[in-house]
matplotlib code that plots the C-alpha trace (Angstrom):
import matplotlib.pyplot as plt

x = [0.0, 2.6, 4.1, 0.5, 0.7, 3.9, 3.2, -0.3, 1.4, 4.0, 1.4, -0.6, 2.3, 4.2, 0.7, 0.6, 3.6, 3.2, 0.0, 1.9, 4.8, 3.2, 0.9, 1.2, 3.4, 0.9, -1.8, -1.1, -1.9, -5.1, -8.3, -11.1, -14.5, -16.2, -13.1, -11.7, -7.9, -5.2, -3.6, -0.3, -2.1, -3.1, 0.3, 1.6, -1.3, -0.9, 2.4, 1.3, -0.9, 1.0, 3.7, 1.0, 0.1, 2.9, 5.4, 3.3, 4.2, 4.5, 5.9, 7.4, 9.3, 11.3, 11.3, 9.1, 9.1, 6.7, 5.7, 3.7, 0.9, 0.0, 0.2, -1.4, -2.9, -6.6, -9.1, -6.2, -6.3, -3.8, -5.7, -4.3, -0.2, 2.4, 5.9, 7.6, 5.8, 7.8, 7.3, 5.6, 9.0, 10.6, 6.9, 7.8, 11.1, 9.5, 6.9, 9.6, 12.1, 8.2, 7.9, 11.6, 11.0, 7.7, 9.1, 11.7, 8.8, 9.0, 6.4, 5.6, 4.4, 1.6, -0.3, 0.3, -3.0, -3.7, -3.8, -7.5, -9.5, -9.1, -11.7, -12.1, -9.0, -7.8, -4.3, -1.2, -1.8, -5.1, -4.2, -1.9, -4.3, -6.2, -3.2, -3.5, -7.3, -6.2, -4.0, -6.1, -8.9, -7.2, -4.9, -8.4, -9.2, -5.9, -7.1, -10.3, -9.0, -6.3, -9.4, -11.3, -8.7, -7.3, -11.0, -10.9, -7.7, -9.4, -12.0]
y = [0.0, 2.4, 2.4, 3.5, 6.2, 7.7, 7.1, 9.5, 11.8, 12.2, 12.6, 15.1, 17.3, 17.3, 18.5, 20.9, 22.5, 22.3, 24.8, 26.9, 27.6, 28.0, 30.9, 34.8, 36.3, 38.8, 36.9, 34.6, 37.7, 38.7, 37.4, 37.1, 37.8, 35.2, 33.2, 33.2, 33.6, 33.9, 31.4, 32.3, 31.5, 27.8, 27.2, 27.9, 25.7, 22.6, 22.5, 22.8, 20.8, 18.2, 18.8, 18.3, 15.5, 13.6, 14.8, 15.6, 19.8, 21.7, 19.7, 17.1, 18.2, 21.4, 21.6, 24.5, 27.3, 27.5, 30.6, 29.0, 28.1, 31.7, 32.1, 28.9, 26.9, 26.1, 29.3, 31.6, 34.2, 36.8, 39.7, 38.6, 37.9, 39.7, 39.8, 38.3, 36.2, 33.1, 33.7, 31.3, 30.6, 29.9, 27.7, 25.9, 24.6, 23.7, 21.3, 20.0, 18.7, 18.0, 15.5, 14.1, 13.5, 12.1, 9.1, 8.3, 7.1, 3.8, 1.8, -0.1, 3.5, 3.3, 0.5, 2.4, 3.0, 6.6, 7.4, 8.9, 9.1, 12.3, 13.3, 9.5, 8.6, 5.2, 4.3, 6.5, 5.4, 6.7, 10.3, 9.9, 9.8, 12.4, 14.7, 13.7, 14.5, 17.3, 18.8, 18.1, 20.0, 23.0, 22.7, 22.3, 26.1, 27.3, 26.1, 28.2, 31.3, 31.3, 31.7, 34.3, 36.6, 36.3, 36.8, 39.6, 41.2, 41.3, 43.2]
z = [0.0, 0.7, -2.7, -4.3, -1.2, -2.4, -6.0, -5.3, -3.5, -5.7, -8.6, -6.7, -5.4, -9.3, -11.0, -7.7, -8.4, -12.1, -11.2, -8.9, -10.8, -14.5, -12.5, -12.8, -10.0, -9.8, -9.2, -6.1, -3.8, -5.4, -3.0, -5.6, -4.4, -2.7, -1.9, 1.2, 0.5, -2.1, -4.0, -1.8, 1.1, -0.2, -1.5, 2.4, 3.7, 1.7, 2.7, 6.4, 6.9, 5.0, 7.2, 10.1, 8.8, 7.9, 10.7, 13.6, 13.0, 14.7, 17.5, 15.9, 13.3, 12.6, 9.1, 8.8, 11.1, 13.8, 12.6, 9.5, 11.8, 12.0, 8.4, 6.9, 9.4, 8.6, 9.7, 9.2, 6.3, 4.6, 5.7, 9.4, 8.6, 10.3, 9.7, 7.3, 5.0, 3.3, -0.6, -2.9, -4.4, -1.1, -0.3, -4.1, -2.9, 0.9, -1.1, -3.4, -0.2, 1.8, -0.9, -0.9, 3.1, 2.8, 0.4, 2.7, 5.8, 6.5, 4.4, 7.5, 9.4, 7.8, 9.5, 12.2, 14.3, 15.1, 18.7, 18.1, 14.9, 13.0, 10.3, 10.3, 9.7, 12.1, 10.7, 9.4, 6.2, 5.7, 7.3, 4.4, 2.3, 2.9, 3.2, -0.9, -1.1, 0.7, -1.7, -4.8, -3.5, -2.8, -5.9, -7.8, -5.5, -6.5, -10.3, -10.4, -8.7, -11.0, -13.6, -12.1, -11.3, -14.8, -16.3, -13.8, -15.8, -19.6, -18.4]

ax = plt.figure().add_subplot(projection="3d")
ax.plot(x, y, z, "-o")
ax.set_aspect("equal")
plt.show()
């Protein structure tokens, strides 16, 4: 199971960053009406909560600074960010060594039985999981507000 894990994360974070990185600089900092955040900010929290999931952040693991929870943690929004701000270029490269890390977990981790169900998740494996279905469905957000706001330009 763990090799169809890592084979669908992989395919999920390459078309990911193949989205992020083919998009307009200045676009990923528009909000578009009726969506909640920018296209930066999704980039930042796909990598969090991957991070979260995958390697217990922010108190297991100190790949990431701590300070990324107040950025992109679920619930939090650019309107809110203070300080410094990690780029989406420096966010790209995160995602790209996320995914190197994530390939080197132990295949047998992921039999591993949660300590408590989350989202309905029971076992390592399927957290993994949804940290995929996860990432498609903000990549697929990223995808439509990458529409609208261009729509939004050749007007």
């Amino acid at each position: 199971m763990s090799e169809l894990l890592f084979k669908s994360f992989e395919l999920t974070r390459n078309f990911f960053l193949k989205n992020v990185e083919a998009l307009d600089e200045a676009a990923v900092d528009v909000k578009p009406e009726g969506f909640n955040n920018t296209i930066h900010w999704h980039v930042g929290h796909v990598l969090t909560v991957a991070e979260q999931f995958m390697f217990g952040f922010p108190k297991k693991t100190t790949y990431l600074p701590a300070q990324y929870m107040e950025f992109f943690a679920t619930g939090t929004k650019p309107a809110d960010w203070n300080g410094e701000v990690p780029s989406v270029k420096e966010l790209t490269e995160q995602l790209k060594e996320q995914i190197k890390r994530i390939k080197k977990i132990p295949a047998e981790s992921f039999n591993e039985r949660l300590k408590s169900s989350f989202l309905g998740q029971e076992t390592f494996g399927e957290l993994a999981n949804f940290a995929i279905f996860h990432e498609a469905t903000h990549l697929g957000q990223i995808q439509a507000m990458k529409r609208v706001v261009e729509a939004g330009k050749t007007k």
